[in-house]
DRENVEX-372925 format. One record per residue (C-alpha): residue in one letter; residue number from 1; y, x, z. Coordinates in nm, 2 decimals, padded with zeros to 4 digits. Layout:
BEGIN
[a; NUM; [Y; X; Z]],
...
END
This chain:
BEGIN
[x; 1; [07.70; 05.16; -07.53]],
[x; 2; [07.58; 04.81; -07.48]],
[x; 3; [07.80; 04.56; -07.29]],
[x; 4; [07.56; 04.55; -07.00]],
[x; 5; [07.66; 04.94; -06.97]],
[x; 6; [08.00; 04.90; -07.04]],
[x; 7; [08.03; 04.60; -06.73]],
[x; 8; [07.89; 04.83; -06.53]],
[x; 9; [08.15; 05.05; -06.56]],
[x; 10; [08.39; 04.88; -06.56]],
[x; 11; [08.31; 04.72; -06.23]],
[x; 12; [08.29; 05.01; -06.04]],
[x; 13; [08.63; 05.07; -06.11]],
[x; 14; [08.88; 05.00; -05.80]],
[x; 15; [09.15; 04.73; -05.89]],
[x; 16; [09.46; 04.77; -05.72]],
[x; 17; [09.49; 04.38; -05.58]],
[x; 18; [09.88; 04.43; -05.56]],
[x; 19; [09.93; 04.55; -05.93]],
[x; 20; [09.76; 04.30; -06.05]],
[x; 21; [09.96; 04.03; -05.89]],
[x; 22; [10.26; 04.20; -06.00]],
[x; 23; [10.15; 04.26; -06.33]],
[x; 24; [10.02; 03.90; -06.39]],
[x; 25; [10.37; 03.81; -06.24]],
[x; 26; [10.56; 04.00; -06.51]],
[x; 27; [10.32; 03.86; -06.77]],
[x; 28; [10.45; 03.48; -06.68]],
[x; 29; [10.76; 03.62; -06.67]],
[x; 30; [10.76; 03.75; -07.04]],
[x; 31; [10.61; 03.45; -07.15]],
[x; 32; [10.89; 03.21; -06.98]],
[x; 33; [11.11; 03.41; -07.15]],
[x; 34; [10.96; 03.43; -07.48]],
[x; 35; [10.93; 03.00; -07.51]],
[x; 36; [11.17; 02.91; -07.74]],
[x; 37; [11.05; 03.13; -07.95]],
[x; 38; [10.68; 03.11; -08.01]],
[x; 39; [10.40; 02.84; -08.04]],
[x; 40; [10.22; 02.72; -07.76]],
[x; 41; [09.94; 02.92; -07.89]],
[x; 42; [10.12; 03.28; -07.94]],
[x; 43; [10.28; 03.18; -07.56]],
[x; 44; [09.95; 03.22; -07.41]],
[x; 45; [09.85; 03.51; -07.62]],
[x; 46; [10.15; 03.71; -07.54]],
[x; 47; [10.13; 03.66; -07.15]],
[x; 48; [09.77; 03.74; -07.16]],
[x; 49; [09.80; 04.09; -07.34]],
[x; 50; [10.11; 04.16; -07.14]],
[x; 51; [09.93; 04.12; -06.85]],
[x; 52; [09.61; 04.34; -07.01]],
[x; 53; [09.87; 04.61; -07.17]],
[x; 54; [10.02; 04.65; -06.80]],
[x; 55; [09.70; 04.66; -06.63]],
[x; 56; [09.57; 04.93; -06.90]],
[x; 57; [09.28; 04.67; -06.96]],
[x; 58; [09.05; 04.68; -07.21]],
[x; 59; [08.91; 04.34; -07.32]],
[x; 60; [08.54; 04.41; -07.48]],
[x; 61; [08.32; 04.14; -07.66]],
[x; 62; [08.47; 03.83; -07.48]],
[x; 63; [08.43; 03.97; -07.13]],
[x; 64; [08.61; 04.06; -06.86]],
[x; 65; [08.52; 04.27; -06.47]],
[x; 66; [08.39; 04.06; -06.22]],
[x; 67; [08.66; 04.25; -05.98]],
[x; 68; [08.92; 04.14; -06.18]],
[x; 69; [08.79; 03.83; -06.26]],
[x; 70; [08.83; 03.77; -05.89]],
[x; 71; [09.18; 03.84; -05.84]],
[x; 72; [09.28; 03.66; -06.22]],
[x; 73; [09.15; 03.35; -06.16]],
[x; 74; [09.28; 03.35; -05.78]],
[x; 75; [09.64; 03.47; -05.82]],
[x; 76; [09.80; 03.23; -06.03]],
[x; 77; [09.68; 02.96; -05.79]],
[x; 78; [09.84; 03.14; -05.50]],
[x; 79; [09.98; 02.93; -05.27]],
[x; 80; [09.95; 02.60; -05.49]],
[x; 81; [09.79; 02.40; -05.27]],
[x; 82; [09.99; 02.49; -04.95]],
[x; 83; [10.30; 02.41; -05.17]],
[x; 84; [10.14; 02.06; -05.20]],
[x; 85; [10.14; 02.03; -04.83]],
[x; 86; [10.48; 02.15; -04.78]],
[x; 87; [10.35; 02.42; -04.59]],
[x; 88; [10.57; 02.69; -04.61]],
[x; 89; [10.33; 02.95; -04.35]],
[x; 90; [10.04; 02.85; -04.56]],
[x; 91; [10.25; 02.99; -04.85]],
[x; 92; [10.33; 03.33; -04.71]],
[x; 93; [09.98; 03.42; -04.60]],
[x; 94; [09.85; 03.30; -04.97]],
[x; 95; [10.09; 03.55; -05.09]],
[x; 96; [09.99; 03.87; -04.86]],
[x; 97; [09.62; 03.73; -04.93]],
[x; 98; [09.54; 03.60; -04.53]],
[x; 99; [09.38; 03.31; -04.67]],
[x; 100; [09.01; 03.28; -04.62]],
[x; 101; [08.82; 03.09; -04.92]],
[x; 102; [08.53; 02.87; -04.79]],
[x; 103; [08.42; 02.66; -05.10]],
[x; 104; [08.13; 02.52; -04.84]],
[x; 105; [08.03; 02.15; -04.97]],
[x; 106; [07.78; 01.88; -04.83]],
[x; 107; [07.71; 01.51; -04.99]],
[x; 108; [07.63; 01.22; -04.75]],
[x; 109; [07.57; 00.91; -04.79]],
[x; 110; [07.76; 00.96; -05.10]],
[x; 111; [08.07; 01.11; -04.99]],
[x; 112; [08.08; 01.49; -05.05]],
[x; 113; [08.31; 01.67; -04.80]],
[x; 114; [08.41; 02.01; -04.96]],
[x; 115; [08.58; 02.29; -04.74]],
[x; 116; [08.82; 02.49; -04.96]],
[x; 117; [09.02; 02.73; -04.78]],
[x; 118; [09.16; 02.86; -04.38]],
[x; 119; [09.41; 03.08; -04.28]],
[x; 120; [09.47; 03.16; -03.86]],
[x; 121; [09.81; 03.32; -03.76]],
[x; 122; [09.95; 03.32; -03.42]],
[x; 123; [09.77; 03.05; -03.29]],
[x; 124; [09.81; 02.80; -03.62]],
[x; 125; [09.51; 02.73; -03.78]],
[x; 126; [09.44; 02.56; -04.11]],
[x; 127; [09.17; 02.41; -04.27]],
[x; 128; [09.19; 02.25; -04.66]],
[x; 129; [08.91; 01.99; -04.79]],
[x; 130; [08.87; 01.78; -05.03]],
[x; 131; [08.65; 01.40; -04.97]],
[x; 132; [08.53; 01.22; -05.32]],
[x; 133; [08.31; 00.98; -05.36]],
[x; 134; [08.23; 00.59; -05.22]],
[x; 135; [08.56; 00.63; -04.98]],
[x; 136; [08.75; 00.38; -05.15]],
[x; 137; [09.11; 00.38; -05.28]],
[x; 138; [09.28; 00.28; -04.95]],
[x; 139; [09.41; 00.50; -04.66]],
[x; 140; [09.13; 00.80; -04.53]],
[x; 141; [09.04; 00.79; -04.22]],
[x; 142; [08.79; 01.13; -04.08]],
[x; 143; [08.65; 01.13; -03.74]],
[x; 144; [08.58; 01.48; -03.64]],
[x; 145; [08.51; 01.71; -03.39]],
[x; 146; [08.53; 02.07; -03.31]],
[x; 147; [08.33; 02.37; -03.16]],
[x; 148; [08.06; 02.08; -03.04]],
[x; 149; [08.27; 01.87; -02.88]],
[x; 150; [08.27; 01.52; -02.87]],
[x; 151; [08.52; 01.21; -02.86]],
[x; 152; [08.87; 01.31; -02.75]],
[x; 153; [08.77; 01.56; -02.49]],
[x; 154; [08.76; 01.82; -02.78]],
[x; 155; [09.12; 02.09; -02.67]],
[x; 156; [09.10; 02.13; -03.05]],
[x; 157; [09.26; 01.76; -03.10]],
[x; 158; [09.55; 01.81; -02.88]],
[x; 159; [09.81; 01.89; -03.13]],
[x; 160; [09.60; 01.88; -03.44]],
[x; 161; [09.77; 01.72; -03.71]],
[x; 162; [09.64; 01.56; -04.05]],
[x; 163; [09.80; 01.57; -04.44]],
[x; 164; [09.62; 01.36; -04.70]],
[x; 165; [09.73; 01.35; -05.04]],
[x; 166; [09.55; 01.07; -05.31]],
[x; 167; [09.45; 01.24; -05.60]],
[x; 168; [09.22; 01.13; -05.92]],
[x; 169; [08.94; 01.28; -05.82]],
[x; 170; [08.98; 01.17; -05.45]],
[x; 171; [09.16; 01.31; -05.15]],
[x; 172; [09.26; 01.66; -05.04]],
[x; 173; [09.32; 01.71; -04.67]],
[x; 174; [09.47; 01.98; -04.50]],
[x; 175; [09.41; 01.97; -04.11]],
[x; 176; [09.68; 02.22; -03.88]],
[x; 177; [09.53; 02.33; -03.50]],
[x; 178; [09.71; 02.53; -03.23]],
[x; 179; [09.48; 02.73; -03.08]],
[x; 180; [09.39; 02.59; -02.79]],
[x; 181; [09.27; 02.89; -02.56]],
[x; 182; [09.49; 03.20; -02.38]],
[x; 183; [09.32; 03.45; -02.47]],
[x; 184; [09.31; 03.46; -02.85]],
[x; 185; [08.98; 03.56; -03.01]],
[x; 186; [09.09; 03.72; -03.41]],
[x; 187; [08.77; 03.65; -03.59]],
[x; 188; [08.49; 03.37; -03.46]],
[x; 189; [08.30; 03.09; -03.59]],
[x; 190; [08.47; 02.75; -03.61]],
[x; 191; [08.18; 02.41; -03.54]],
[x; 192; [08.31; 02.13; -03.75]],
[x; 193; [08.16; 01.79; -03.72]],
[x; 194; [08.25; 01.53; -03.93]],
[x; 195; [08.15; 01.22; -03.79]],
[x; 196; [08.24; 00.89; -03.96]],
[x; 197; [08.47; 00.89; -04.32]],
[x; 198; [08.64; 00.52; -04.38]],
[x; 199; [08.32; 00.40; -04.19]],
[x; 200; [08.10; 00.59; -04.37]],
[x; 201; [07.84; 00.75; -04.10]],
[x; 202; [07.70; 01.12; -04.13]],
[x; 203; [07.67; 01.44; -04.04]],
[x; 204; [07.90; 01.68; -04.23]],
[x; 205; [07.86; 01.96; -04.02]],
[x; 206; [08.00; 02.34; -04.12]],
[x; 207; [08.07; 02.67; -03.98]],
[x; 208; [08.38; 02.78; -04.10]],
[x; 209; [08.49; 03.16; -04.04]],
[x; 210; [08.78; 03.22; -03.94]],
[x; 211; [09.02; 03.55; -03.87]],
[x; 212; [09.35; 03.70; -03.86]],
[x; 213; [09.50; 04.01; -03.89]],
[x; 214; [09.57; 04.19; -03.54]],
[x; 215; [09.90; 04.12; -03.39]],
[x; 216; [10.11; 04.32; -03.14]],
[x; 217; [10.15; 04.18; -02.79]],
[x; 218; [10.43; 04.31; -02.57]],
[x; 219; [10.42; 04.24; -02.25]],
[x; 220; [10.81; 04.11; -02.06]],
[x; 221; [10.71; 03.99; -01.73]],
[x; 222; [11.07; 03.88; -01.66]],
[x; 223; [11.15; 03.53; -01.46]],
[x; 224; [11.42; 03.35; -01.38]],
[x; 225; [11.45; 03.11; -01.07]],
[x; 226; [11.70; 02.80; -00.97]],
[x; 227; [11.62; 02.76; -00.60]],
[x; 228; [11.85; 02.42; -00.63]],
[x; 229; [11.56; 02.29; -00.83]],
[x; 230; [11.31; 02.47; -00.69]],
[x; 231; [11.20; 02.60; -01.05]],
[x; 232; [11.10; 02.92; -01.16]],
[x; 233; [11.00; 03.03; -01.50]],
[x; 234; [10.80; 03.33; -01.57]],
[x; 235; [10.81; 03.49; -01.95]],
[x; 236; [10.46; 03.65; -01.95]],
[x; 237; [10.44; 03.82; -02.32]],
[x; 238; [10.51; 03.83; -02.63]],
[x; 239; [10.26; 03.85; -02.93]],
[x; 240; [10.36; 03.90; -03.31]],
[x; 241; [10.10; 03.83; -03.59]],
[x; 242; [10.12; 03.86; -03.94]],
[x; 243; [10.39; 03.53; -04.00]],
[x; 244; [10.43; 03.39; -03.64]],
[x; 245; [10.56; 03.45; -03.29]],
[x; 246; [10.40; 03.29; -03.00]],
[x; 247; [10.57; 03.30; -02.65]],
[x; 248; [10.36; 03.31; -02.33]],
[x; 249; [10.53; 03.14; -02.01]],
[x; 250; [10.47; 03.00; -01.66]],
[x; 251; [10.68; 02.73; -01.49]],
[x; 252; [10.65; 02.69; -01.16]],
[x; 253; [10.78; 02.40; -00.93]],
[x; 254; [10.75; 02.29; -00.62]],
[x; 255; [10.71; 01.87; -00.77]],
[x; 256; [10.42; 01.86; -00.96]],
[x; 257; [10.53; 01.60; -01.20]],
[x; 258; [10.82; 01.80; -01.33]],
[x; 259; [10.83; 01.91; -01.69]],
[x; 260; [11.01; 02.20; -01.77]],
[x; 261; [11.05; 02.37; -02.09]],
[x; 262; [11.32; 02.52; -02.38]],
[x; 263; [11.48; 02.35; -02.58]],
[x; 264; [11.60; 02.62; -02.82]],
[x; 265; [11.63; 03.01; -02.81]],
[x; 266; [11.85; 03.26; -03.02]],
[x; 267; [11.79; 03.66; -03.10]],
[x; 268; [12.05; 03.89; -03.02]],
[x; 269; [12.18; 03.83; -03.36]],
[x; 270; [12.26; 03.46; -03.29]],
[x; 271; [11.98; 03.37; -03.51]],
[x; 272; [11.78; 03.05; -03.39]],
[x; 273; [11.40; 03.13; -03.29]],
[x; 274; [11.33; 02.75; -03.23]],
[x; 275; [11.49; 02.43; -03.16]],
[x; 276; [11.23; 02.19; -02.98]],
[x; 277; [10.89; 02.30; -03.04]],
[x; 278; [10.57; 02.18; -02.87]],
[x; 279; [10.36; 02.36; -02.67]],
[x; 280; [09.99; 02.46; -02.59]],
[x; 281; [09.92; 02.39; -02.25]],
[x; 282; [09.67; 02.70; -02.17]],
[x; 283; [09.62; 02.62; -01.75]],
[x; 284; [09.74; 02.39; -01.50]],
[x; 285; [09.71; 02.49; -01.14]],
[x; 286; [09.82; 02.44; -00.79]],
[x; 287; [09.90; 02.74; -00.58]],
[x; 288; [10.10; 02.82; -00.22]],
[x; 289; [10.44; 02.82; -00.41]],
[x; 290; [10.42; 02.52; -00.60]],
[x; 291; [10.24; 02.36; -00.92]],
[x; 292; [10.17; 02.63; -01.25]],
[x; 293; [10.18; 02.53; -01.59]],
[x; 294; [10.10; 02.84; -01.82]],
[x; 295; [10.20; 02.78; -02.18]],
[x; 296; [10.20; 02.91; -02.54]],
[x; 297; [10.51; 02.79; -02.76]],
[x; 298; [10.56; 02.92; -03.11]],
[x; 299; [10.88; 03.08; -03.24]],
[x; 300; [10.99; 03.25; -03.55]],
[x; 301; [10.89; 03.56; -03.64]],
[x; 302; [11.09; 03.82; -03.40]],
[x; 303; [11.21; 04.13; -03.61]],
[x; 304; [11.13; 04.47; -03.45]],
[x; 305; [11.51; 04.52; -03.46]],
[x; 306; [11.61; 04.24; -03.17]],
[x; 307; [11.64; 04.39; -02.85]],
[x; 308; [11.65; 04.08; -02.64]],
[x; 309; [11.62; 03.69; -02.66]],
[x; 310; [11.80; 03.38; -02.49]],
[x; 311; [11.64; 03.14; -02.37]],
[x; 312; [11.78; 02.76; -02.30]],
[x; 313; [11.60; 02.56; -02.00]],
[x; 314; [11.58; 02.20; -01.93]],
[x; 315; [11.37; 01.99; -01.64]],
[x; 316; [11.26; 01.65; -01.65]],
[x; 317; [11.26; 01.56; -01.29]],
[x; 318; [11.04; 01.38; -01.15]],
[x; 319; [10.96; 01.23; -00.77]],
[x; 320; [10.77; 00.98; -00.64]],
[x; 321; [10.82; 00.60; -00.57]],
[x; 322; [11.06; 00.49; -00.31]],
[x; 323; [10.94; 00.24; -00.02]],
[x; 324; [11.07; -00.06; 00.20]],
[x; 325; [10.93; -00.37; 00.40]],
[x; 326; [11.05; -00.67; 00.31]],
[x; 327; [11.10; -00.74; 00.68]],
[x; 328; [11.47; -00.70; 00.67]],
[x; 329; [11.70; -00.88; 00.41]],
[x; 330; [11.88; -00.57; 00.31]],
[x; 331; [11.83; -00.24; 00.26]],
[x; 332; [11.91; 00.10; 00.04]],
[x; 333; [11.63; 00.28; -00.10]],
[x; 334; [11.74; 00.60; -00.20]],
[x; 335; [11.60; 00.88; -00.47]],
[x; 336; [11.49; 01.15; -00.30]],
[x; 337; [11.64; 01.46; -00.56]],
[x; 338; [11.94; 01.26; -00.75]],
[x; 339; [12.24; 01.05; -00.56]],
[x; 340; [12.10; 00.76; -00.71]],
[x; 341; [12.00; 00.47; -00.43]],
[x; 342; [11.95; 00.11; -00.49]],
[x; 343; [12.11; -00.10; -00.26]],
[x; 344; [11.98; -00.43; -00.19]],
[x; 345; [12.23; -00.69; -00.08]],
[x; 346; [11.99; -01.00; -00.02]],
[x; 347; [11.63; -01.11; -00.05]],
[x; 348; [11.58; -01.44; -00.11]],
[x; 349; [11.22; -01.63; -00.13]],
[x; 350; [11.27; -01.99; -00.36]],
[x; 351; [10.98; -02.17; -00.39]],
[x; 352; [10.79; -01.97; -00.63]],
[x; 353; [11.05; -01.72; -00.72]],
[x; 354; [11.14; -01.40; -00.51]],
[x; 355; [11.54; -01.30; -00.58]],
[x; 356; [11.69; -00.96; -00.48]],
[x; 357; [12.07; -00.89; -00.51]],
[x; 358; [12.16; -00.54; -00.53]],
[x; 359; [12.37; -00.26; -00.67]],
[x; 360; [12.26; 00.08; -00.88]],
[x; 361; [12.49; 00.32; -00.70]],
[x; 362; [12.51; 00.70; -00.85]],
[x; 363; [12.46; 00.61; -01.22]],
[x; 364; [12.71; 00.76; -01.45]],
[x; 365; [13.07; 00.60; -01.52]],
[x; 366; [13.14; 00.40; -01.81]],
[x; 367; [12.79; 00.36; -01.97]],
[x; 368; [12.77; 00.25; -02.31]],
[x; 369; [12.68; -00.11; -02.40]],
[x; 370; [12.31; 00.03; -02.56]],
[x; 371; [12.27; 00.26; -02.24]],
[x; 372; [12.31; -00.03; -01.96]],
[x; 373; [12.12; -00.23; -02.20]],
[x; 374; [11.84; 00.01; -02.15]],
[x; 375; [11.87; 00.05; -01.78]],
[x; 376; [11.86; -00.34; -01.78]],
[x; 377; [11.50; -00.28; -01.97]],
[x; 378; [11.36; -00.03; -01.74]],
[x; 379; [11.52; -00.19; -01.43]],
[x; 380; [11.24; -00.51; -01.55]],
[x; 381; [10.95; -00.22; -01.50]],
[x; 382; [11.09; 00.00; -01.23]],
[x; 383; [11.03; -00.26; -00.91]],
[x; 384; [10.69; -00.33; -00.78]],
[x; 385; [10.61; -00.57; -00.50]],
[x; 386; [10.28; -00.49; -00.34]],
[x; 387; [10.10; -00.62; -00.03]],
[x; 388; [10.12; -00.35; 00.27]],
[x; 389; [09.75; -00.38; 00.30]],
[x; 390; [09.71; -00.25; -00.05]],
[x; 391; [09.94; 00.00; -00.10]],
[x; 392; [09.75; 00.34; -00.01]],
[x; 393; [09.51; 00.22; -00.33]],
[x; 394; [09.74; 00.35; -00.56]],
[x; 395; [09.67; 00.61; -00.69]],
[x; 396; [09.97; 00.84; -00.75]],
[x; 397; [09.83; 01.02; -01.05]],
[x; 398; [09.72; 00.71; -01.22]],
[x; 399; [09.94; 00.45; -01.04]],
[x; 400; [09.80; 00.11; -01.17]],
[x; 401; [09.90; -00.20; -00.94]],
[x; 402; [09.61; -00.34; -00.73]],
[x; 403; [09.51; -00.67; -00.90]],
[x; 404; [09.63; -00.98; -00.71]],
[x; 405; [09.79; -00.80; -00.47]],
[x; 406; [10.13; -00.70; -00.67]],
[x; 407; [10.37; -00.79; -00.89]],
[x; 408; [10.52; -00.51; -01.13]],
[x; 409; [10.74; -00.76; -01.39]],
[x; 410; [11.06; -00.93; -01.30]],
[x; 411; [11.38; -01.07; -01.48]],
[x; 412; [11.68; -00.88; -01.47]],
[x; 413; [12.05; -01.03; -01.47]],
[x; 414; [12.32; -00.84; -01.49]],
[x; 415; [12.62; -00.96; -01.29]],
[x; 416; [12.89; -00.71; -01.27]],
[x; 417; [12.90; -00.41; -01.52]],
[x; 418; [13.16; -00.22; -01.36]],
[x; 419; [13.02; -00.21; -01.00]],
[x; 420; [12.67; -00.23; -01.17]],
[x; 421; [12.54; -00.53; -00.97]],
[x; 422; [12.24; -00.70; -01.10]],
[x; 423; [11.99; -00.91; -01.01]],
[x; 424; [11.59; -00.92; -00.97]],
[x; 425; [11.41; -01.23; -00.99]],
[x; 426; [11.04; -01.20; -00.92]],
[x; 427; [10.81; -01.49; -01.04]],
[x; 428; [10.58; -01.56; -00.78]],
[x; 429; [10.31; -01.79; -00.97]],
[x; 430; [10.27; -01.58; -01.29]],
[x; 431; [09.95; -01.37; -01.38]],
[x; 432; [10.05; -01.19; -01.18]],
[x; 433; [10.02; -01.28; -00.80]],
[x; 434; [10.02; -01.18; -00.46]],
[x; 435; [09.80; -01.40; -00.26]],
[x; 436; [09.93; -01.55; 00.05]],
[x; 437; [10.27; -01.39; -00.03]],
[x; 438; [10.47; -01.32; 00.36]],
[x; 439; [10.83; -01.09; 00.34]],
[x; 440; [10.69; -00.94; 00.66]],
[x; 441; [10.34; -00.81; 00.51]],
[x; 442; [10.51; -00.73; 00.13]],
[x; 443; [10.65; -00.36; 00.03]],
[x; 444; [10.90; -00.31; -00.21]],
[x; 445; [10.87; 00.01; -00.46]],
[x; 446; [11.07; 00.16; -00.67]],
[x; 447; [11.08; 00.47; -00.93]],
[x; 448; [11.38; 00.62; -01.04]],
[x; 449; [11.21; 00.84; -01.34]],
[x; 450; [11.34; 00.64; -01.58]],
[x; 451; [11.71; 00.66; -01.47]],
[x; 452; [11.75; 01.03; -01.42]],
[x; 453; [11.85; 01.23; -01.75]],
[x; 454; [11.70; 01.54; -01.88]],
[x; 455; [11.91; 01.81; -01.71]],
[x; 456; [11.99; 02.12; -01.89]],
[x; 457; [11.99; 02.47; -01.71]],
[x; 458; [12.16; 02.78; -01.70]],
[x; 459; [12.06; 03.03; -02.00]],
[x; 460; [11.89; 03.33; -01.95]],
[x; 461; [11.81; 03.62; -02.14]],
[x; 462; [11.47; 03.90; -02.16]],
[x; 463; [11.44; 04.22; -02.26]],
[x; 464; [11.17; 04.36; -02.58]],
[x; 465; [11.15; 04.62; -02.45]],
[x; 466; [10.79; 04.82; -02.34]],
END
């Protein structure tokens, strides 16, 4: 029989993927084991035969399957490049082989852009390159867009984060995505546009496949309000892929600048699920009881033996400015959600200075030394003085001062720390002006964002159960 024949053959025979890797595993083994006693040479003899003995593999006239070729020259790399990238869910998928290989490549202008690998899970998504050629030897910069987009309208940027590692032949790249869609399609075609590389233009353009294997989704629908706050949160579902667990939940205020989210979560076991992670924002929304913000937040993987999770809530409160004429020479302007006011003692107009006198009243006893010295900071940011005329131009989503009709800087003195007077003093013939300045026709702001702390809610726990 000729080799052609015997290839043949051979190649129609089906390789169990899983024995090999276990078999090539207990070959490296062996040979770790075997190196103080043998050459370098007789090392890598031995490992390869105990890997062909195992497999029951027959090694004729230098060749060896195509199949198996495939999964030899693939599984001792497993992972390797992941571990580069300290990415330790790029590592498990390498291992249950969830990693798609691309190996697409395009040369522009010089620089070749080669596509390596991907891997989708949850709603993480990876990409691996590599970039060699007139790219210098400095820091890589890529500017890039996805599924046609363009500049940084493109969802797939929000969140996207870039690993570059320098190596002699160039650099390799790994770019990470959260999916940026609710409903979560498992295999599509990925656009990618690459741009501009260390001011290099082209167009490196590729369509990258991507997949995952099918997850479960099990649906909670559990909420939990605090009318106090006027918050609710809604726990929507749950879906499990191969490596990853993403959470689906809506929070629901009546303030549309609040942020609400979780700051940790523990199984029934006391395990920790998460401690601070991001989210995808998936829908914003404003309804008849109050502003929605769906979102997608990943957790670790949830074993099919928990029965039920806790959940740990915090809000950011948030409200809008506070007003007053400066028609009257004193005056409290107080928050509308907190017991914090501001009240102003004096205003006094000195040639070109404008002075207020006032107290914080509400803020916390005893304060640190770093804390007021904050306060101090933000209480330099957190005034505005804006002519009456002008003050419906602001624009409360986007609230920049009207030009030449405001003044949003001042000085700040502290006078008393343990009554927590201070003082304000506006310059009036800075660059920034109000022209023709009158106390009558002049409104004073001011936001207490800055001064009210995160506030952490009562826990709460859901049910897995279907």
């Amino acid at each position: 029989m000729d080799n052609n024949k015997i290839k043949l053959a051979i190649d129609k025979i089906e390789v169990p993927k899983e024995d090999v890797l276990n078999a090539i595993r207990k070959g490296m083994e062996q040979d770790r084991e075997s190196v103080m006693k043998i050459s370098a040479k007789k090392k890598f003899m031995i490992s390869y035969l105990a890997t062909a003995a195992a497999l029951g593999i027959i090694f004729l006239s230098g060749f060896i399957s195509p199949k198996i070729n495939q999964v030899l020259a693939s599984a001792p790399f497993i992972g390797r490049i992941y571990e580069e990238f300290g990415d330790k869910l790029g590592i498990e998928l390498a291992k249950e082989d969830l990693v798609t290989q691309l190996d697409e490549e395009i040369t522009r202008n010089g620089v070749t852009v080669k596509l390596k690998n991907a891997y989708f899970d949850g709603d993480i998504l990876s990409v691996i390159g590599h970039i060699n050629g007139n790219v210098g030897n400095g820091e890589l910069s890529i500017d890039v867009n996805f599924e046609n987009h363009k500049g940084d309208n493109d969802p797939w940027l929000n969140g996207k984060s870039t690993a570059i590692k320098k190596s002699d032949e160039g650099y390799d790249f790994q770019w990470k995505f959260k999916y940026p869609y609710k409903e979560i399609d498992k295999e599509f075609t990925l656009p990618i546009s690459i741009h501009n590389i260390n001011g290099i233009k082209g167009n490196w353009n590729f369509n990258i496949p991507i997949k995952q294997e099918i997850n479960e989704t099990l649906v909670i629908n559990q909420f939990k309000a605090y009318e106090s706050e006027e918050i609710r949160i809604n726990i929507n579902e749950i879906n499990t892929a191969k490596a990853t667990t993403t959470m689906i939940f809506e929070t629901i205020s009546k303030h549309k600048k609040d942020q609400i989210d979780f700051y940790k979560a523990e199984d029934d076991y006391g395990n920790v699920l998460f401690t601070h992670e991001n989210n995808t924002n998936l829908n914003h929304s404003k309804e008849e009881d109050g502003y929605h913000n769906l979102l997608r937040k990943n957790i670790n993987k949830v074993d099919k033996s928990i029965k039920s999770i806790k959940l740990y809530p915090f809000v950011n409160i948030s409200e809008s400015p506070v007003q007053e004429s400066l028609d009257k020479s004193a005056f409290i302007l107080k928050s509308k959600r907190t017991d914090m006011a501001i009240e102003v003692n004096n205003v006094t107009k000195d040639n070109n200075k404008l002075i207020f006198d006032y107290n914080f009243n509400g803020l916390p006893q005893n304060i640190s030394e770093d804390k007021l010295d904050i306060i101090v900071h933000n209480l330099s940011y957190s005034f505005l003085l804006v002519d009456k005329d002008f003050v419906n131009d602001i624009n409360p989503d986007n609230p920049v001062p009207p030009k030449d009709h405001s003044i949003s800087k001042n000085n700040v003195k502290l006078i008393n720390k343990n009554t927590y007077h201070f003082r304000s003093v506006f310059p009036l013939d800075g660059e920034e002006k109000i022209e023709n300045l009158s106390l009558k026709d002049t409104i004073l702001q001011f936001n207490f964002d800055s001064f009210i702390e995160t506030k952490k809610l009562e826990p709460f726990s859901i049910e897995l159960t279907n």
